[in-house]
N, C-alpha and C positions, 0 to 999 in steps of 0.2 A: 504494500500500500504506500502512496507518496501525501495522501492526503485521507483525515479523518476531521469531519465537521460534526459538530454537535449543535442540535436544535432546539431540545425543550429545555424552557427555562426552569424543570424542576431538577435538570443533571445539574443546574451550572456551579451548584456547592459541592455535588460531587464526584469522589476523584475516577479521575477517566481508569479505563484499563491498559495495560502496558498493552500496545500495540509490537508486534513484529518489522523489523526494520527500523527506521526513524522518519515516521511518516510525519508532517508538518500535522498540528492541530489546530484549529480552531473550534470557537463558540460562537455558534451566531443565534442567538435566542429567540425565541416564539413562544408569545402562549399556546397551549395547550386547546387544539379547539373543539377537543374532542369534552372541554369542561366549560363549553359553554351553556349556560340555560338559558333554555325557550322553543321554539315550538322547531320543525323541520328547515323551515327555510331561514330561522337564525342560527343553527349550529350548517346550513350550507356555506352560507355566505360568510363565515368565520373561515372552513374549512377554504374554501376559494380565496379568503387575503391573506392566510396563510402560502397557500400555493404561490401564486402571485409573486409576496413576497422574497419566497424563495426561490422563484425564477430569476426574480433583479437579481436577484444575489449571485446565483450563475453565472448570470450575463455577462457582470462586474469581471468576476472568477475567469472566464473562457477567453476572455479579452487581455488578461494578463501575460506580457511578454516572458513567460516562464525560463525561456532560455535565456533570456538576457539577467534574471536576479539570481542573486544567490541567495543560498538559504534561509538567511536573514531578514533580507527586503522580501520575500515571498511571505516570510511570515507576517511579516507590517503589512503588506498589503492586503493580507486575510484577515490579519485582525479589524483592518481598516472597513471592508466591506462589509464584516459581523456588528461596527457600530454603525452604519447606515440607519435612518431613522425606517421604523416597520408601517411608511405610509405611501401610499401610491399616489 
């Protein structure tokens, strides 16, 4: 693995498991939308700006000149797109 993201914001206190290799980490946090209340179409529309959100985040990701950073700046720049604000 070169890369492991983490999503829900109830991991973010805790500790990840050792990964094989030295795969870069990040945290990019969401609530949970699966603990939304209300009726069908508000836990949809939760689940969908979840989605969503985690597409920008991709997009951000896929667009990174991977081979020009090093390990370092790879990781600032992951960190960087896990604080991006969660609105569209």
């Amino acid at each position: 693995m070169d890369f492991v993201i983490t999503v829900c914001d109830k991991a973010a206190g805790e500790v990840c498991p050792v990964w094989p290799g030295r795969p870069i980490t990040a945290y990019w946090g969401f609530e949970d939308p699966a603990a939304v209340q209300g009726n069908d179409d508000a836990q949809h529309h939760a689940f969908k700006l979840v989605f969503n959100f985690i597409l920008t985040r991709i997009r951000y990701f896929i667009v990174l000149p991977l081979e020009k950073l090093d390990a370092l700046a790879t990781q600032h720049e992951m960190d960087k797109i896990g604080q991006l604000k969660n609105d569209l």
